[in-house]
Residue frames relative to the residue before (quaternion, step in Angstrom):
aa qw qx qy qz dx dy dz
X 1.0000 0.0000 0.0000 0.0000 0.00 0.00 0.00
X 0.7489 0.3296 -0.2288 0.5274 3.63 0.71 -0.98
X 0.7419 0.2640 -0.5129 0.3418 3.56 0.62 0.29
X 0.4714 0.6603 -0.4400 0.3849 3.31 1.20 0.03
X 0.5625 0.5533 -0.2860 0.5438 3.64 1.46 -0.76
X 0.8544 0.2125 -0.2931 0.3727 3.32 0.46 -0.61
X 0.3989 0.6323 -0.4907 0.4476 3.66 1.59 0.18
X 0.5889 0.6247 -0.2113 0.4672 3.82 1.20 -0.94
X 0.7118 0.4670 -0.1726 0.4954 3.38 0.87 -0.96
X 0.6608 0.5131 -0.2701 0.4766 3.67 1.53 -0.69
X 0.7073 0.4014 -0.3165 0.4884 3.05 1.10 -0.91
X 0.6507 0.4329 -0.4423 0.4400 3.94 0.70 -0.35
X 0.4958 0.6179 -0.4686 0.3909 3.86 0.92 0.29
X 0.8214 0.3228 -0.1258 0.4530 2.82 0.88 -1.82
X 0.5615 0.4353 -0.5729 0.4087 4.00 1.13 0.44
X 0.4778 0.6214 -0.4156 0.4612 3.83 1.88 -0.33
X 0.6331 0.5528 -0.2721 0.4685 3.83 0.86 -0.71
X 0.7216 0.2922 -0.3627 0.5123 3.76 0.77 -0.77
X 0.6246 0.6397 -0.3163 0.3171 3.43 0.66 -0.89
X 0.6724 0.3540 -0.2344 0.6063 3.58 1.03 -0.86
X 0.4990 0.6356 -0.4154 0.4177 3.85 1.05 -0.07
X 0.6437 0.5764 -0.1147 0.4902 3.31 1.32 -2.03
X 0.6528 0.5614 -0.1792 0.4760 3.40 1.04 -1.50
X 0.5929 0.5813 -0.1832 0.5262 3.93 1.19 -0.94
X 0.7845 0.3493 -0.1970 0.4731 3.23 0.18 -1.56
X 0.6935 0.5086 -0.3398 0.3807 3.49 0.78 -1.10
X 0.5649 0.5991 -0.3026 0.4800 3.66 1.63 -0.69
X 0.5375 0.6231 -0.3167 0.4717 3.63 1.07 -1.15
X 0.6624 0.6336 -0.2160 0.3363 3.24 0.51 -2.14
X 0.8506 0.2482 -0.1598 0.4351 3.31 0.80 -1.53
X 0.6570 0.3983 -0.4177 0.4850 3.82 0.88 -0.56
X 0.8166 0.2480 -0.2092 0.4775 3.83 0.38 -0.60
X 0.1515 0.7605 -0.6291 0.0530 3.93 0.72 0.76
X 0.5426 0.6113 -0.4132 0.4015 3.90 0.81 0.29
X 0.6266 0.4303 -0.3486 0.5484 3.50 1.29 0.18
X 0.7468 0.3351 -0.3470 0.4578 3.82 0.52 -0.50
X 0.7702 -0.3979 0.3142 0.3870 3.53 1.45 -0.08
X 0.3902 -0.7047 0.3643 0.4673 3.95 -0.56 -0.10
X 0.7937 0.1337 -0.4293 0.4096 3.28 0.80 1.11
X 0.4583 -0.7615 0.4571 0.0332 3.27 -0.32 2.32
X 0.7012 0.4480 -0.3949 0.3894 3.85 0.83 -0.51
X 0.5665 0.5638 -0.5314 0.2808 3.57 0.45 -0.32
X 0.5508 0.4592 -0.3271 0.6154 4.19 1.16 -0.96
């Protein structure tokens, strides 16, 4: 039970960890596309 709780708890961090990454980068990407360049989707 308690490692199954905490195997559960790692993986909802780490889909919470890409998602706010994706969520960031895609924000970056679009207010500051003058730092990755004039084409922000390839990063």
């Amino acid at each position: 039970m308690i490692r199954s709780r905490r195997r559960r708890r790692c993986i909802v961090l780490l889909y919470a960890v890409v998602y706010l990454g994706s969520v960031a980068l895609l924000l970056t990407g679009v207010l500051r596309p003058s730092i990755y360049g004039s084409v922000p989707y390839l990063v």
